[in-house]
N, C-alpha and C positions, 0 to 999 in steps of 0.2 A: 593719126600721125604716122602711119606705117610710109616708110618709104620716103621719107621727107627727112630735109637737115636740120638736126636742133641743136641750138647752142645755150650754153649757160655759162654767164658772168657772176664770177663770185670773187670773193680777196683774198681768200687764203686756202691753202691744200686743207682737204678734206670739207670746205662748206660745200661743196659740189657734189660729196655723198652724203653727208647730211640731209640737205635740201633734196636732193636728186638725184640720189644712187640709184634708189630699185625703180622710176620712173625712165633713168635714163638705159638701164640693164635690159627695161622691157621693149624701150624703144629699139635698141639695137637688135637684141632677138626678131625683133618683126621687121627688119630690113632698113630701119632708118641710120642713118648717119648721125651718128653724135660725139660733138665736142666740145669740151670743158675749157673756158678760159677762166685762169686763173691769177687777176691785178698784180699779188705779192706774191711770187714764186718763190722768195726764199723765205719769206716769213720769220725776220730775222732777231723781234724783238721774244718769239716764243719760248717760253719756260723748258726745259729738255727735248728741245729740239735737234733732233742728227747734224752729221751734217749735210752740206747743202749737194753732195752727192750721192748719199743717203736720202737724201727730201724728196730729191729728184727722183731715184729709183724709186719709192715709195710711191710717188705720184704717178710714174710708172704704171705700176703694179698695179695700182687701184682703179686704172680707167681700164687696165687689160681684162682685171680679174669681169667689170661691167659692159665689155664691150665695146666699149668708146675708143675712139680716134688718141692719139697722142694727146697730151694736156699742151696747150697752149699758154705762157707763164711768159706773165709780165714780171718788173723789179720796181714797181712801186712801195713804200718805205712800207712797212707793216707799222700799225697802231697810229700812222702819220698820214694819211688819206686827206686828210683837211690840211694838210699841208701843200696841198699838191694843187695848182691850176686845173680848175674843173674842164676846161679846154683841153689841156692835156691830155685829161685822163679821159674824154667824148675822143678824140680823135685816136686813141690807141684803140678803143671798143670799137669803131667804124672801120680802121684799119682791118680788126679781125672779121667783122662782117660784109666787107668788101671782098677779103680770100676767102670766108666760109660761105656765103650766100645762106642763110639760112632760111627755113620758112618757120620757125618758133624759138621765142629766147624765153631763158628763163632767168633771173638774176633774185637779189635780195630784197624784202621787205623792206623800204625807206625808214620805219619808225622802229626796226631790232635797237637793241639796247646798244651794239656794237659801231660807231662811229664808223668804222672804215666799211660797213654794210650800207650805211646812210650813204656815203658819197658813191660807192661802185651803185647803188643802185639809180639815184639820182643822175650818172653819167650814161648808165645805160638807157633809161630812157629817153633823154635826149639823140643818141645814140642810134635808137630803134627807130624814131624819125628820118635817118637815112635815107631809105626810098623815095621821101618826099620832095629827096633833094638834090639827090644825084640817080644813074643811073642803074641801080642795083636791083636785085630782086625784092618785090614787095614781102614784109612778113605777113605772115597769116595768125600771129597771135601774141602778145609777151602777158609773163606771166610771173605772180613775186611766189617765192618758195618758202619754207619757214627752216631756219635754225634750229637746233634743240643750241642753247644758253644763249641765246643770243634773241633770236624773237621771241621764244616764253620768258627769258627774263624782261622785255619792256615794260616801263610801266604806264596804265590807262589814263596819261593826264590829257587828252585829248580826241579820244574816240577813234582815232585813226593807226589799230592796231590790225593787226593781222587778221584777216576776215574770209576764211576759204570758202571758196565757190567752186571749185575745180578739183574734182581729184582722180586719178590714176587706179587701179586694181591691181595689185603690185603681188596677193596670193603670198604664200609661205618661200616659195622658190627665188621670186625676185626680192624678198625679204633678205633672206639669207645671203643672198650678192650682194644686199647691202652691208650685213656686217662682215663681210669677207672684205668688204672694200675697206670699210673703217679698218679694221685690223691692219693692214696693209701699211697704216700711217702711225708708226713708231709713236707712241707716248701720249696717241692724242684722245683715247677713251678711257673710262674713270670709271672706279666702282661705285655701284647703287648705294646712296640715290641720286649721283650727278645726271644731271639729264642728259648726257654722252655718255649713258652705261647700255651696256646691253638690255638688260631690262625695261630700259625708257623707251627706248629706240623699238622694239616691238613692243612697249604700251602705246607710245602715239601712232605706231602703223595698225593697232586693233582698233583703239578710240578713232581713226578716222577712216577704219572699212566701218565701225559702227555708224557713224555719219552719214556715210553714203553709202549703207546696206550693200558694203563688198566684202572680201575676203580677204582684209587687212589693204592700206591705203597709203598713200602720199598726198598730202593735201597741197593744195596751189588757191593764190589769189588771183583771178583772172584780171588783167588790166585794161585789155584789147585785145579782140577777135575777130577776125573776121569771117564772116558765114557766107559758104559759098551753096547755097538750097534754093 
C-alpha cells in the first residue's frame, strides 16, 4: 500500500485509532496518504466528553501525532445512526470518496455490538461500489477493522463475527503511535481490564503478531481485493 490513498470510515473520534491507528501511522511513514472520516464528529451523546472545540483539537492531534491528513468530520447524531436515511448517510461517504479518490477503505465490522458501526459500515459499502458507477477511481480493496468494546463485545448468535484475514506488521514503534493517538482523545481510555486500556490494546497487537507470526499486528477482515499479478 506504499504510495497509495487510504481512507477509513468510522463514527466516532478515536474508532479510527482503534481500528487503525498503527496500520494507518505505518501507511503514512511509507509515503501513503491517509484520511480519517469520521460520521459523528461531535459525538454528542458521549459520557465526559470535552467540548466540541476540544473534541476537535483532539482529533486533531491524533491524526498528527499518526501521520494522517486532517480528519474529515461528519454531524450525524451519535448513538442515532438508524435514525438517519441509509441514502443519506451512502451519499456523504461517496462525497468524501469522490475529493479523496482512494485506492483502499477501511471502515467497521457490520456485526460490532455498537449499532452506529452496523449502519456506517453498511453505508460504506454500498458506498465503495462508487466506481461502478460513476466515474472515479476504481479501489483496489475494502476492508472491516475490529474495535476493542465494540467488535469483541458481539455476540456469536450467527456466525458472522469478525473473521481476520488480513493483517498489518505494525512492530513496537507503530504500536506506540497507537497509544500516543488514543491519549490524545480526552476521557476515552479506561483502566485494565476495559478493553480500551493500555494493557488490551498491546495484548490484542501481540495475540495478532501471534496469528500471523509478526512482530505485534492490526488485524483486518478482508471484504474485496483486488490482485493486480
Amino acid at each position: 500500500m506504499n504510495d497509495s490513498i487510504i481512507l477509513s470510515v468510522t463514527a466516532h473520534p478515536d474508532d479510527e485509532v482503534l481500528g487503525f491507528g498503527a496500520s494507518a501511522a505505518k501507511f503514512a511513514s511509507n509515503g501513503s496518504k491517509v484520511y480519517n472520516c469520521i460520521l459523528s464528529g461531535d459525538v454528542d451523546a458521549r459520557r465526559h466528553r470535552p467540548d466540541l472545540t476540544e473534541l476537535y483539537n483532539d482529533a486533531c492531534k491524533a491524526q498528527y501525532i499518526l501521520g494522517c491528513e486532517p480528519p474529515i468530520l461528519g454531524t450525524f447524531p451519535n448513538i442515532k445512526f438508524n435514525t438517519v436515511p441509509h441514502l443519506e448517510m451512502v451519499q456523504f461517504i461517496e462525497k468524501v470518496i469522490e475529493e479523496v479518490q482512494p485506492d483502499y477503505i477501511f471502515t467497521h465490522h457490520p456485526y460490532d455490538l455498537n449499532n452506529d458501526h452496523y449502519h456506517v459500515s453498511k453505508a460504506c459499502q454500498a458506498a465503495s461500489r462508487l466506481f461502478q458507477r460513476k466515474p472515479v477511481k476504481r479501489i483496489k480493496g475494502l476492508y472491516f477493522m475490529e474495535v476493542l468494546s465494540s467488535t469483541d463485545w458481539s455476540f456469536p448468535v450467527d456466525g458472522n463475527n469478525f473473521q481476520p484475514n488480513a493483517f498489518v506488521e505494525i512492530g513496537q514503534d507503530f504500536l506506540a503511535k497507537k497509544l500516543k493517538a488514543l491519549e490524545a482523545y480526552r476521557g476515552v481510555m479506561r483502566p485494565y481490564p476495559h478493553p480500551r486500556s493500555v494493557e488490551v490494546v498491546k495484548g490484542i497487537a501481540a495475540y495478532r503478531g501471534g496469528q500471523s507470526g509478526t512482530n505485534y499486528a492490526e488485524a483486518f477482515q478482508c471484504v474485496f481485493q483486488l490482485l493486480d499479478i
